[in-house]
PDB file as gemmi writes it, atoms N, CA and C in Angstrom:
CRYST1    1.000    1.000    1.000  90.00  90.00  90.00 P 1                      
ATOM      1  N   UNK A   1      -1.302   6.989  17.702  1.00  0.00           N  
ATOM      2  CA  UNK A   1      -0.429   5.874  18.015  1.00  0.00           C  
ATOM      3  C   UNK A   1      -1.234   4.605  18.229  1.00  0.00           C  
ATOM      4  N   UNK A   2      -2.247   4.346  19.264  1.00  0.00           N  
ATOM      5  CA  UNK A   2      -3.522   3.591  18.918  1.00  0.00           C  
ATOM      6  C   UNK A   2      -3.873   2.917  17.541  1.00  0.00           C  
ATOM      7  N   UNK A   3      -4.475   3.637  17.125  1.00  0.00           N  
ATOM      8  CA  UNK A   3      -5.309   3.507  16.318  1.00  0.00           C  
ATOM      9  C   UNK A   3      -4.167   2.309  15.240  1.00  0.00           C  
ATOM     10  N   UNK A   4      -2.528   3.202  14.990  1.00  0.00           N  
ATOM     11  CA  UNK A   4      -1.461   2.438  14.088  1.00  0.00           C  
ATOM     12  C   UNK A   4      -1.424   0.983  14.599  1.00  0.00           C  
ATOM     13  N   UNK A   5      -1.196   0.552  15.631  1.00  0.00           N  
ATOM     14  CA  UNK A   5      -1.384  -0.747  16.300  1.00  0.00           C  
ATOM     15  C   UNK A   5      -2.506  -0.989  16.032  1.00  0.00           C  
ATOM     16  N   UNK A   6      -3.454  -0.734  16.226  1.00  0.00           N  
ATOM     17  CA  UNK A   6      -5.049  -1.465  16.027  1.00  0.00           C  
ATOM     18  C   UNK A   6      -5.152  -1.763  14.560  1.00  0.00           C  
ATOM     19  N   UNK A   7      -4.407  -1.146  13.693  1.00  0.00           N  
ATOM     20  CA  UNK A   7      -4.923  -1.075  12.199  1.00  0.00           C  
ATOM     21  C   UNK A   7      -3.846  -2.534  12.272  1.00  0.00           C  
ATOM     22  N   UNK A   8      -2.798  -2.142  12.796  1.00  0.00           N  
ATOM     23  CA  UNK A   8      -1.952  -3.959  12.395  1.00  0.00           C  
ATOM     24  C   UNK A   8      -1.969  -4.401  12.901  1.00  0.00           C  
ATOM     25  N   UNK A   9      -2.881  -4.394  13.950  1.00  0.00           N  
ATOM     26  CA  UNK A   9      -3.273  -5.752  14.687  1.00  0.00           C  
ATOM     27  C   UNK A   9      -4.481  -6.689  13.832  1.00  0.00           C  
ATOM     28  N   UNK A  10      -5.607  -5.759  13.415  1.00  0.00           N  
ATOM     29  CA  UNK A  10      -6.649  -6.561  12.585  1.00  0.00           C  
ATOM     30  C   UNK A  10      -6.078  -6.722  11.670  1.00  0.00           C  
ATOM     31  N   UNK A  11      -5.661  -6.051  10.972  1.00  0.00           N  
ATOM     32  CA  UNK A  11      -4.503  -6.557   9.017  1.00  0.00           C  
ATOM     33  C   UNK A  11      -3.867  -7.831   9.735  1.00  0.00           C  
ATOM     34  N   UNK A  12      -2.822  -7.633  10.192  1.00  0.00           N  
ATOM     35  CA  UNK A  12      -2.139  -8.978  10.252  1.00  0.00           C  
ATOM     36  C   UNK A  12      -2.829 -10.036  11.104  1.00  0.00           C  
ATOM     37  N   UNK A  13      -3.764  -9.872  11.772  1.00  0.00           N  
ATOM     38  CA  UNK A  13      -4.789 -11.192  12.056  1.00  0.00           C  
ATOM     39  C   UNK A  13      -5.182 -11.592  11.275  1.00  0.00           C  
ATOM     40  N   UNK A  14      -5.848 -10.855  10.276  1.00  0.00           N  
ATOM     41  CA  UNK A  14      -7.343 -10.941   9.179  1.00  0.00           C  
ATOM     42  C   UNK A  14      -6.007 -11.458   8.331  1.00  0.00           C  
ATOM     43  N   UNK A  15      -5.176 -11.399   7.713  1.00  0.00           N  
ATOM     44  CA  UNK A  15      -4.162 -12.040   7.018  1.00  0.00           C  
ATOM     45  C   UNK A  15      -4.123 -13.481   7.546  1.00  0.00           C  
ATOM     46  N   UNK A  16      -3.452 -13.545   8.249  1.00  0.00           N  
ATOM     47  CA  UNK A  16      -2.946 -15.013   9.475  1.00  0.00           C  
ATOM     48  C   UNK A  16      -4.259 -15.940   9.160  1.00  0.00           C  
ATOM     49  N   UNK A  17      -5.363 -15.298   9.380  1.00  0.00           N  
ATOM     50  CA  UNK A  17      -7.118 -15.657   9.498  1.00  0.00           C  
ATOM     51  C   UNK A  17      -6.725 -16.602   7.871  1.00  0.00           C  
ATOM     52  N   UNK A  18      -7.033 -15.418   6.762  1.00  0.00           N  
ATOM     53  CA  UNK A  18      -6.888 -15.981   5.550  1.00  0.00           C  
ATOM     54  C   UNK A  18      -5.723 -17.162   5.102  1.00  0.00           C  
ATOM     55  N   UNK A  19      -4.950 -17.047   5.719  1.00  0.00           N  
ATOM     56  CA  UNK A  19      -3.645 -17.749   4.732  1.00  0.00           C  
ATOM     57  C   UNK A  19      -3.982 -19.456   5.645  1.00  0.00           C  
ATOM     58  N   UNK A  20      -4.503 -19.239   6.938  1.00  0.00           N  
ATOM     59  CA  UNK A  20      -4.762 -20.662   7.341  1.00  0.00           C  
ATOM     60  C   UNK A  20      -6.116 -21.057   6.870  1.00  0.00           C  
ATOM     61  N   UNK A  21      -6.623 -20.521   6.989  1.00  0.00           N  
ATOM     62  CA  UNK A  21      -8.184 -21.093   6.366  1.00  0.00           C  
ATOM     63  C   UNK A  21      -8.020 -21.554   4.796  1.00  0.00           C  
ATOM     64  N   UNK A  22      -7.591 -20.774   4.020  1.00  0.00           N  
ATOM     65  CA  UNK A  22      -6.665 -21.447   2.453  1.00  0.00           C  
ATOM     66  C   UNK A  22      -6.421 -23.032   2.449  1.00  0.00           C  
ATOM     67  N   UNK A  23      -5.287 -22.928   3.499  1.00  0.00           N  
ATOM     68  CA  UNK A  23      -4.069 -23.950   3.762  1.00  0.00           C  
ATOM     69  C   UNK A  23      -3.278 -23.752   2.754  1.00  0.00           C  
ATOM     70  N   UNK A  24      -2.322 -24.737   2.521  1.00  0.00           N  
ATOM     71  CA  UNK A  24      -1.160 -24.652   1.639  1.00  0.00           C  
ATOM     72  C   UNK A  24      -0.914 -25.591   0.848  1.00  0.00           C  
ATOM     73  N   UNK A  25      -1.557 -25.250  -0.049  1.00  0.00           N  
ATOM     74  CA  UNK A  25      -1.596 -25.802  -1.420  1.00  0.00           C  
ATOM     75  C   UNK A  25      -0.606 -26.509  -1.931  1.00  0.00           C  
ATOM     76  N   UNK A  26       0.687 -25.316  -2.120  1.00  0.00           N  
ATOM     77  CA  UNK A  26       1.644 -25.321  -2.914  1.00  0.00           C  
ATOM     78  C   UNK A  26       2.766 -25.544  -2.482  1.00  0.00           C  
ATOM     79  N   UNK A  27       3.170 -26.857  -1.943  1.00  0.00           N  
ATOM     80  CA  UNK A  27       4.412 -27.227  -1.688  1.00  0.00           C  
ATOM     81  C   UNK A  27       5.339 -26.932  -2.026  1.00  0.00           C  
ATOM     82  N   UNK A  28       5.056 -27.362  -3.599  1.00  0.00           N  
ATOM     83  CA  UNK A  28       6.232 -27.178  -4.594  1.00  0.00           C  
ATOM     84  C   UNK A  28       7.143 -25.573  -4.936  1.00  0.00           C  
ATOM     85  N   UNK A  29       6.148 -24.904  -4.640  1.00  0.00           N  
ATOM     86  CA  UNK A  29       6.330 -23.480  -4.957  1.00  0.00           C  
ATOM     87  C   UNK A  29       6.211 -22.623  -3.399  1.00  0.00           C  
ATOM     88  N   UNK A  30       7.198 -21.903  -2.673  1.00  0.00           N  
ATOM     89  CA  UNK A  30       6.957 -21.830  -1.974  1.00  0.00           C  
ATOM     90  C   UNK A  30       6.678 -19.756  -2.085  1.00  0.00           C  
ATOM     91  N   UNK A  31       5.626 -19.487  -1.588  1.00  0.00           N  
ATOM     92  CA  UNK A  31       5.360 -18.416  -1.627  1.00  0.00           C  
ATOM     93  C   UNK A  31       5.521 -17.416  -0.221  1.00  0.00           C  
ATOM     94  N   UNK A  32       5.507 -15.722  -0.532  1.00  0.00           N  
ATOM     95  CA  UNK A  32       5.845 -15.311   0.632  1.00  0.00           C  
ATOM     96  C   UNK A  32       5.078 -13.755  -0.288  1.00  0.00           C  
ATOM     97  N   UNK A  33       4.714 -12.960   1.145  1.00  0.00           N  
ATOM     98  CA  UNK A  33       4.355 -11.483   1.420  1.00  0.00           C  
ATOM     99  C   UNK A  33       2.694 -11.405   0.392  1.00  0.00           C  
ATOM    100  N   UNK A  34       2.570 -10.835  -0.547  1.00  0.00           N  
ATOM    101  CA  UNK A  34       1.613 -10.531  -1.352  1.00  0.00           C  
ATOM    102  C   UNK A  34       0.897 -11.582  -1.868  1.00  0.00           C  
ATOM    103  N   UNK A  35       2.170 -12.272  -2.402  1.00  0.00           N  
ATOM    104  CA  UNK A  35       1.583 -13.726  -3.696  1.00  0.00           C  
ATOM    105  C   UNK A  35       0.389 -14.709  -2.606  1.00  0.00           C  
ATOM    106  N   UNK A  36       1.074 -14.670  -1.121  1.00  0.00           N  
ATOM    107  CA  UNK A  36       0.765 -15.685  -0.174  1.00  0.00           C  
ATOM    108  C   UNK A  36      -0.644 -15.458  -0.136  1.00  0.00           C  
ATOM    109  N   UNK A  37      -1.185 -13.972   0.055  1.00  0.00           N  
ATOM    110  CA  UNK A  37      -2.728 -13.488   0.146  1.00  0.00           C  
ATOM    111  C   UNK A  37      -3.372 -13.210  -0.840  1.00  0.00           C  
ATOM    112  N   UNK A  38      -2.711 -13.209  -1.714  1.00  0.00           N  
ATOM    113  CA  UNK A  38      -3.556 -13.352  -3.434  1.00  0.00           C  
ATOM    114  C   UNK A  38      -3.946 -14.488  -3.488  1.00  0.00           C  
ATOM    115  N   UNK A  39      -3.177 -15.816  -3.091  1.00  0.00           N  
ATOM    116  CA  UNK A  39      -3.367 -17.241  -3.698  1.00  0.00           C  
ATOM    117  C   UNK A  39      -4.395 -17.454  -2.515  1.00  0.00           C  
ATOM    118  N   UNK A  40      -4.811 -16.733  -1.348  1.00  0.00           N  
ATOM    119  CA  UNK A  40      -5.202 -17.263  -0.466  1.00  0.00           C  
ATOM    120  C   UNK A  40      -6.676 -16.777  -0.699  1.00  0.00           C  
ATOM    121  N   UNK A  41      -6.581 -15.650  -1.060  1.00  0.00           N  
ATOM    122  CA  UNK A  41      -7.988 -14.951  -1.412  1.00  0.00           C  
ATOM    123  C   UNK A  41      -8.349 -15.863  -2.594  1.00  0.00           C  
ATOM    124  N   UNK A  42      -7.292 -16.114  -3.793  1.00  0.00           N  
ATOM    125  CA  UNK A  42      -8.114 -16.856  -4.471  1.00  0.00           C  
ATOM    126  C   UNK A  42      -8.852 -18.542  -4.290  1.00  0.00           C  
ATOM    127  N   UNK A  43      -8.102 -18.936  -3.171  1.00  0.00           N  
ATOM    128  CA  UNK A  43      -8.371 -20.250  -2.740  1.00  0.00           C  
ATOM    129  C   UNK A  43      -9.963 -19.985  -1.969  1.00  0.00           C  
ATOM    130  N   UNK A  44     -10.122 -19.127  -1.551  1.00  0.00           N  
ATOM    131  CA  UNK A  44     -10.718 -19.028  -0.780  1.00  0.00           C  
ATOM    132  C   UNK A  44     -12.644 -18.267  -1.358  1.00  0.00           C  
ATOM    133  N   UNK A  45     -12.044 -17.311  -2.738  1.00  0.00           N  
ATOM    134  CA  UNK A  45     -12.908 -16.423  -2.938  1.00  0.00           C  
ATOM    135  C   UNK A  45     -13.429 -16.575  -4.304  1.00  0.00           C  
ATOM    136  N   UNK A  46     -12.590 -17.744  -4.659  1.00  0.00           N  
ATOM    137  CA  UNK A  46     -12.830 -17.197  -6.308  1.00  0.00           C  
ATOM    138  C   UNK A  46     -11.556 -16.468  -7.033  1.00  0.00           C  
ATOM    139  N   UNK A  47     -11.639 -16.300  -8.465  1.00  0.00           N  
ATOM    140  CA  UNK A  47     -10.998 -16.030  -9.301  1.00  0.00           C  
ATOM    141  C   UNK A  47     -10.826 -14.422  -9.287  1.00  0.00           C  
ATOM    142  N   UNK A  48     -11.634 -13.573  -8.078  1.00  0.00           N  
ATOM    143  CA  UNK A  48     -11.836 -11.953  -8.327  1.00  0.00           C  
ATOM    144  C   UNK A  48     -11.240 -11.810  -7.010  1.00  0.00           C  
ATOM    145  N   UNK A  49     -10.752 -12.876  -6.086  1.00  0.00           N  
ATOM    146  CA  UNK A  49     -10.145 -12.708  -4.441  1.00  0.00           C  
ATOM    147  C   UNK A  49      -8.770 -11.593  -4.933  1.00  0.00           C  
ATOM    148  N   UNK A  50      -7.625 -12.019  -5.799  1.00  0.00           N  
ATOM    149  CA  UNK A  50      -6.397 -12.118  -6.019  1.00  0.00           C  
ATOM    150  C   UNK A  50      -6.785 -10.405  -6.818  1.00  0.00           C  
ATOM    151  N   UNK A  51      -7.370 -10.040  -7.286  1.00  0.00           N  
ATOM    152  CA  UNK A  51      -7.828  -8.727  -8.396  1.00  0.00           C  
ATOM    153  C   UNK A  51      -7.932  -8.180  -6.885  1.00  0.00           C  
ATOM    154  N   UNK A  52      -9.039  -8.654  -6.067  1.00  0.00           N  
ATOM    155  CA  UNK A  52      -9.149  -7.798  -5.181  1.00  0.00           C  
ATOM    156  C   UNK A  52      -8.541  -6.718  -4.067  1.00  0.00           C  
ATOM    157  N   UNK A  53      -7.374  -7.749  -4.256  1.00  0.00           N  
ATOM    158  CA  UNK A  53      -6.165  -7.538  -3.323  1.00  0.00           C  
ATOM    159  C   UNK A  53      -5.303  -6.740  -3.898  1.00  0.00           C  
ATOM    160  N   UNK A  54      -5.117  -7.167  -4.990  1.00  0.00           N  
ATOM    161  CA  UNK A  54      -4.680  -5.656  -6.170  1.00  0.00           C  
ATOM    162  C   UNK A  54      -4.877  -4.570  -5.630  1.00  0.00           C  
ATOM    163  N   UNK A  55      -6.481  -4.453  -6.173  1.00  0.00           N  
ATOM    164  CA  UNK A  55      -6.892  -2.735  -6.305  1.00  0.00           C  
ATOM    165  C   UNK A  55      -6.451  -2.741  -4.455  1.00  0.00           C  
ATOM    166  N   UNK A  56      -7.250  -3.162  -3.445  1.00  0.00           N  
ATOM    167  CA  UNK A  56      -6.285  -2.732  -2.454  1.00  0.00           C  
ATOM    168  C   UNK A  56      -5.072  -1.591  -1.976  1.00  0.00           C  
ATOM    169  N   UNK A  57      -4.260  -2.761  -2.255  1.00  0.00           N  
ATOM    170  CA  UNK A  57      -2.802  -2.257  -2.544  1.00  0.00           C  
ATOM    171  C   UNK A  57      -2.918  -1.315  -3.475  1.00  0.00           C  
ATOM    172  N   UNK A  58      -3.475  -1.260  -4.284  1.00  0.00           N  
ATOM    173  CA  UNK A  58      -2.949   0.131  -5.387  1.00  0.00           C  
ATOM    174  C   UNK A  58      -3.381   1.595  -4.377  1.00  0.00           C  
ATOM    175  N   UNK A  59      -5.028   1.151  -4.262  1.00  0.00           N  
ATOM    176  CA  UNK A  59      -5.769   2.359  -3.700  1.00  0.00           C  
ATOM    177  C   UNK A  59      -4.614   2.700  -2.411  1.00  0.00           C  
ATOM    178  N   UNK A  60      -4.481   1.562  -1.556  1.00  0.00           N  
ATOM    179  CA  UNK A  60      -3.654   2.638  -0.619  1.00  0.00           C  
ATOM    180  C   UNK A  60      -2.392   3.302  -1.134  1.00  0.00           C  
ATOM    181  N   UNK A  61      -1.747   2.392  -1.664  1.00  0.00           N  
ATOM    182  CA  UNK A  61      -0.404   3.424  -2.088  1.00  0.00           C  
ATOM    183  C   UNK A  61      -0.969   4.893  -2.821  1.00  0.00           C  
ATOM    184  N   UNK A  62      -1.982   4.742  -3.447  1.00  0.00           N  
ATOM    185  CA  UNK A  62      -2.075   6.159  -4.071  1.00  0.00           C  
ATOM    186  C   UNK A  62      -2.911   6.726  -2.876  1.00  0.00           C  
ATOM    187  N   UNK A  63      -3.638   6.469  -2.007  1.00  0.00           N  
ATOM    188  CA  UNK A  63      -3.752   7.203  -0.738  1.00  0.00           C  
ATOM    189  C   UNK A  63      -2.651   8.054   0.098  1.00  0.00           C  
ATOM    190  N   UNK A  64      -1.704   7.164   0.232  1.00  0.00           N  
ATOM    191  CA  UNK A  64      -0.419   7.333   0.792  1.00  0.00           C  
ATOM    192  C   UNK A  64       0.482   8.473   0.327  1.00  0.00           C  
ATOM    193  N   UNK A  65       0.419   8.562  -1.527  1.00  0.00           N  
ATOM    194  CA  UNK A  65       1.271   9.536  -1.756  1.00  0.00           C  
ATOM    195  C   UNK A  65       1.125  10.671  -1.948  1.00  0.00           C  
ATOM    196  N   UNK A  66      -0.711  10.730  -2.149  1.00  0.00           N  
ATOM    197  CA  UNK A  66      -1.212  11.776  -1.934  1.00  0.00           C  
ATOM    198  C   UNK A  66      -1.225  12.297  -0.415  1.00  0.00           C  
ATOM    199  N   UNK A  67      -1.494  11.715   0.775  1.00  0.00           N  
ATOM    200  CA  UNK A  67      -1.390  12.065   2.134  1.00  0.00           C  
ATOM    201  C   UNK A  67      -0.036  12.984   2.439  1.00  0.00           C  
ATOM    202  N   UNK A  68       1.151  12.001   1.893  1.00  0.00           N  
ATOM    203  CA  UNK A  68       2.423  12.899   1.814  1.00  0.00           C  
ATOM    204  C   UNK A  68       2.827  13.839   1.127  1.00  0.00           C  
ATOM    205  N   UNK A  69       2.037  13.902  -0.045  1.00  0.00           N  
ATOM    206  CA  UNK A  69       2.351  15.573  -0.489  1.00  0.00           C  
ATOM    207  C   UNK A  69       1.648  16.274   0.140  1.00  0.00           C  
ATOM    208  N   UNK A  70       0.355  16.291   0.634  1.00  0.00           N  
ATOM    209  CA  UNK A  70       0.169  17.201   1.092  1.00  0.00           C  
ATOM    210  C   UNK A  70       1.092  17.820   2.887  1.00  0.00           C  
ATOM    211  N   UNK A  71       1.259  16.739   3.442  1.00  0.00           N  
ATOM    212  CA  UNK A  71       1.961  17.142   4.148  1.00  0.00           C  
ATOM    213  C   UNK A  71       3.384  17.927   3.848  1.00  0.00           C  
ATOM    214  N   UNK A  72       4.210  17.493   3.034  1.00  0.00           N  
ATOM    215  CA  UNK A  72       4.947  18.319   2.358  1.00  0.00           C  
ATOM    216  C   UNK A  72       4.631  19.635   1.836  1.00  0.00           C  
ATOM    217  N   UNK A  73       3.637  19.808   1.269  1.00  0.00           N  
ATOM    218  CA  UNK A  73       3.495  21.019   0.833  1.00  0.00           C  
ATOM    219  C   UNK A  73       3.060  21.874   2.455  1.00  0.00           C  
ATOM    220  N   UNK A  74       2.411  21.412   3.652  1.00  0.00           N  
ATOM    221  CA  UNK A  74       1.908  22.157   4.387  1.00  0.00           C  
ATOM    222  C   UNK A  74       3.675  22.478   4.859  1.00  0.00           C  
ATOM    223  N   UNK A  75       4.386  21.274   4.761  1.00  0.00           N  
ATOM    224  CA  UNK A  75       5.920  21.681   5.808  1.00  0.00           C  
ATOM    225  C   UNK A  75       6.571  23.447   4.983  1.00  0.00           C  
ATOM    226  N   UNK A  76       6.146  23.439   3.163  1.00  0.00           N  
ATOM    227  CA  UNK A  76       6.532  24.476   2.623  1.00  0.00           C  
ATOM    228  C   UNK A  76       5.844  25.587   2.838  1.00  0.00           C  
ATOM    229  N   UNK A  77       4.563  25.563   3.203  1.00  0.00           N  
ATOM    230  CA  UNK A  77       4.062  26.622   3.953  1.00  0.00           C  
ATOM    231  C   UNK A  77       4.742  26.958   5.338  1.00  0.00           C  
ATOM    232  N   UNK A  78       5.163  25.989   5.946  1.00  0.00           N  
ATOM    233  CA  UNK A  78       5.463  26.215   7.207  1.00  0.00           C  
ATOM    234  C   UNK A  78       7.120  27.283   7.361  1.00  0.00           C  
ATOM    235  N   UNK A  79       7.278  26.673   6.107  1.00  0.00           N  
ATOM    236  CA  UNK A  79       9.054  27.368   6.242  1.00  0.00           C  
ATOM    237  C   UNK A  79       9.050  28.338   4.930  1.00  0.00           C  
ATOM    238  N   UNK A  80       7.874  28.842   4.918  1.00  0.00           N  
ATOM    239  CA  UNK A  80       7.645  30.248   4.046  1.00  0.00           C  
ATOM    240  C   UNK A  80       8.406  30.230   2.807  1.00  0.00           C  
ATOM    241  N   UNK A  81       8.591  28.594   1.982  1.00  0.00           N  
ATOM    242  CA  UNK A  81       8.174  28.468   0.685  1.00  0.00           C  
ATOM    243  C   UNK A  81       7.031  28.431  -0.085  1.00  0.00           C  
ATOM    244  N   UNK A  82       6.141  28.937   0.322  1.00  0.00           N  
ATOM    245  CA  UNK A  82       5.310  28.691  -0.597  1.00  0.00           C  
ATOM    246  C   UNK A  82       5.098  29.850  -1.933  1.00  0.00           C  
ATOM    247  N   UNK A  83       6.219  30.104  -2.469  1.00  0.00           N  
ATOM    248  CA  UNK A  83       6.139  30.482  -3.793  1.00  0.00           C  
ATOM    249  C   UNK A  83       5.609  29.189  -4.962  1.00  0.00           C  
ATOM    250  N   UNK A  84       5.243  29.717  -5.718  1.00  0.00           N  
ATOM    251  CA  UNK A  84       4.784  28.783  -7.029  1.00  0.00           C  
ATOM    252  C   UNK A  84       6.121  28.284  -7.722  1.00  0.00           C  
ATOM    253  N   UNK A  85       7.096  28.604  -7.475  1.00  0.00           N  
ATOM    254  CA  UNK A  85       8.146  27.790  -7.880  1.00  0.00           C  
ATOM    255  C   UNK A  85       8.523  26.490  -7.113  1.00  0.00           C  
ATOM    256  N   UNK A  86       8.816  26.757  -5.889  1.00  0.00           N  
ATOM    257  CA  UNK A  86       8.853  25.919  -4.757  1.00  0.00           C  
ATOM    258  C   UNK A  86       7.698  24.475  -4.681  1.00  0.00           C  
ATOM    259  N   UNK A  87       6.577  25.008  -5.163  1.00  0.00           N  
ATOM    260  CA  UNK A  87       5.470  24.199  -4.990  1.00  0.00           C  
ATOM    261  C   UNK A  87       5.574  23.275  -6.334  1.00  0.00           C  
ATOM    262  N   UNK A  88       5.640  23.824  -7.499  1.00  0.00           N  
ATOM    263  CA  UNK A  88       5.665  22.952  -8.710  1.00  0.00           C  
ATOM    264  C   UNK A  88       7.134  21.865  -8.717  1.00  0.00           C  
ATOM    265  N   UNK A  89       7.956  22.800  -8.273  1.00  0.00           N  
ATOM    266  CA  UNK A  89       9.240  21.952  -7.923  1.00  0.00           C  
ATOM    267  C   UNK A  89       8.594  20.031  -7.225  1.00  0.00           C  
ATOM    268  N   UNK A  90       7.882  21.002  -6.364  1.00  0.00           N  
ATOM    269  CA  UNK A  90       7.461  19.473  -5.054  1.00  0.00           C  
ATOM    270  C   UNK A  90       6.974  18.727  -5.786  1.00  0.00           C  
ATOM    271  N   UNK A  91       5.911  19.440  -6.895  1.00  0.00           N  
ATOM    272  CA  UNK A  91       4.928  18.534  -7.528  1.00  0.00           C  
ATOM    273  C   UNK A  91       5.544  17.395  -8.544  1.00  0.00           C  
ATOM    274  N   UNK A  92       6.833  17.821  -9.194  1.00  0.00           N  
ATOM    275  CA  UNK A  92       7.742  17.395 -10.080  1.00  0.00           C  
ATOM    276  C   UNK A  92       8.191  16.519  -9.497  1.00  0.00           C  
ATOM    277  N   UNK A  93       8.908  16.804  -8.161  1.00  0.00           N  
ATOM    278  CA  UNK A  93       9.431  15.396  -7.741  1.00  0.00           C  
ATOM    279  C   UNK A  93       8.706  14.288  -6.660  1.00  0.00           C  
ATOM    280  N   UNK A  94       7.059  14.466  -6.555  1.00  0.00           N  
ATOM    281  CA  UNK A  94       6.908  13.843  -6.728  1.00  0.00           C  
ATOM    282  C   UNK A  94       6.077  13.066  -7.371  1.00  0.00           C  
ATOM    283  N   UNK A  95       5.973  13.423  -8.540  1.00  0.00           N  
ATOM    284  CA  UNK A  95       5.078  12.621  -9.664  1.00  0.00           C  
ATOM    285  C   UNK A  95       6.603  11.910 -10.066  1.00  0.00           C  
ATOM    286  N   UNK A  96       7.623  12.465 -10.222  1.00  0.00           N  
ATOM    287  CA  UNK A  96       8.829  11.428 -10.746  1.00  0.00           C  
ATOM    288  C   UNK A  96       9.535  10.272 -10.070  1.00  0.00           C  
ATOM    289  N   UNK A  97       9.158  10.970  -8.432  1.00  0.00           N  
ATOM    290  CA  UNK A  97       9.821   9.619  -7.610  1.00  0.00           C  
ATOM    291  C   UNK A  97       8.158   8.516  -6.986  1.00  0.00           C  
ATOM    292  N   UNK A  98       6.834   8.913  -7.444  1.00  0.00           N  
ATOM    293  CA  UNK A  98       6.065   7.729  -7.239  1.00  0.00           C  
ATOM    294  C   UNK A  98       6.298   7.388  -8.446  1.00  0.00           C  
ATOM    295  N   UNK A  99       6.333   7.395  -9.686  1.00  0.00           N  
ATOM    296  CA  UNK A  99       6.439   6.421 -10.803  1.00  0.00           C  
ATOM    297  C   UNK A  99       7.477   6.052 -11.101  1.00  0.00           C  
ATOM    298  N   UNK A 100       8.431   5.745 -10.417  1.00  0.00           N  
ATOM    299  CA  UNK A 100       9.664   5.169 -10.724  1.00  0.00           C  
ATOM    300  C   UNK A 100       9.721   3.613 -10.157  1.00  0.00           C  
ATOM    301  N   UNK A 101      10.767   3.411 -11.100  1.00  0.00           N  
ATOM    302  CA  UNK A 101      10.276   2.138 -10.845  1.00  0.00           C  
ATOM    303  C   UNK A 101      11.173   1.631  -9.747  1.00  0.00           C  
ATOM    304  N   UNK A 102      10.900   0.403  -8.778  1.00  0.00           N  
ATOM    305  CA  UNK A 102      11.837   0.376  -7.581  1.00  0.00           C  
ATOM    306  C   UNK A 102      13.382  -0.516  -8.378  1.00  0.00           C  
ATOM    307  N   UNK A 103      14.494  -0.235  -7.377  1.00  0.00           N  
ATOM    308  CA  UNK A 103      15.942  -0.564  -8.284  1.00  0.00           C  
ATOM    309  C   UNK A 103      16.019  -1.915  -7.952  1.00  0.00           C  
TER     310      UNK A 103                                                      
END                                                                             
C-alpha cells in the first residue's frame, strides 16, 4: 500500500516537475494527459524525449498484462482449474482482450 502512493507520488511530481520546467508553448493547441509529457520531454530533451515516453508506456502496459495473467492463472490453480483446457482458454482471452482495440 506504501510503496502504491510513493510510486504516485514521485510519477506525478516528476511529471508536474517536467510540464513546468517545458512551460507552455502551445496556446493555440491545448493539450492534456500523454501528449502534455511527450511535448514536454520533447521541449525539454530533444527529439528522442517524446519516443522515450513511448517505449515507457508500452513496457509497462506489457508488464502489467503479463503480471495479470499470471495472477489469473495462480487464481485457476487456486480453484482447481488447472486443467490444460482451462489454462489455454485464459491464454486466448487474454491475448484477444490485450490487443483489442479500445471502443
Amino acid at each position: 500500500m506504501i510503496g502504491i502512493f510513493i510510486d504516485t507520488l514521485v510519477i506525478c511530481t516528476a511529471s508536474a516537475m517536467l510540464i513546468l520546467l517545458a512551460g507552455n508553448g502551445t496556446t493555440y493547441m491545448p493539450l492534456e494527459g500523454i501528449q502534455l509529457i511527450q511535448k514536454a520531454m520533447r521541449v525539454l530533451m530533444g527529439s528522442w524525449g517524446a519516443e522515450f515516453v513511448t517505449l515507457v508506456v508500452i513496457l509497462f502496459a506489457f508488464s502489467s498484462i503479463v503480471a495479470n495473467y499470471i495472477y489469473a492463472e495462480n487464481n485457476l490453480f487456486f480453484l482447481r482449474l488447472n486443467n490444460p483446457k482451462a489454462i489455454w482458454c485464459l491464454r486466448i482471452c487474454t491475448f484477444q482482450r490485450s490487443s483489442a482495440a479500445p471502443c
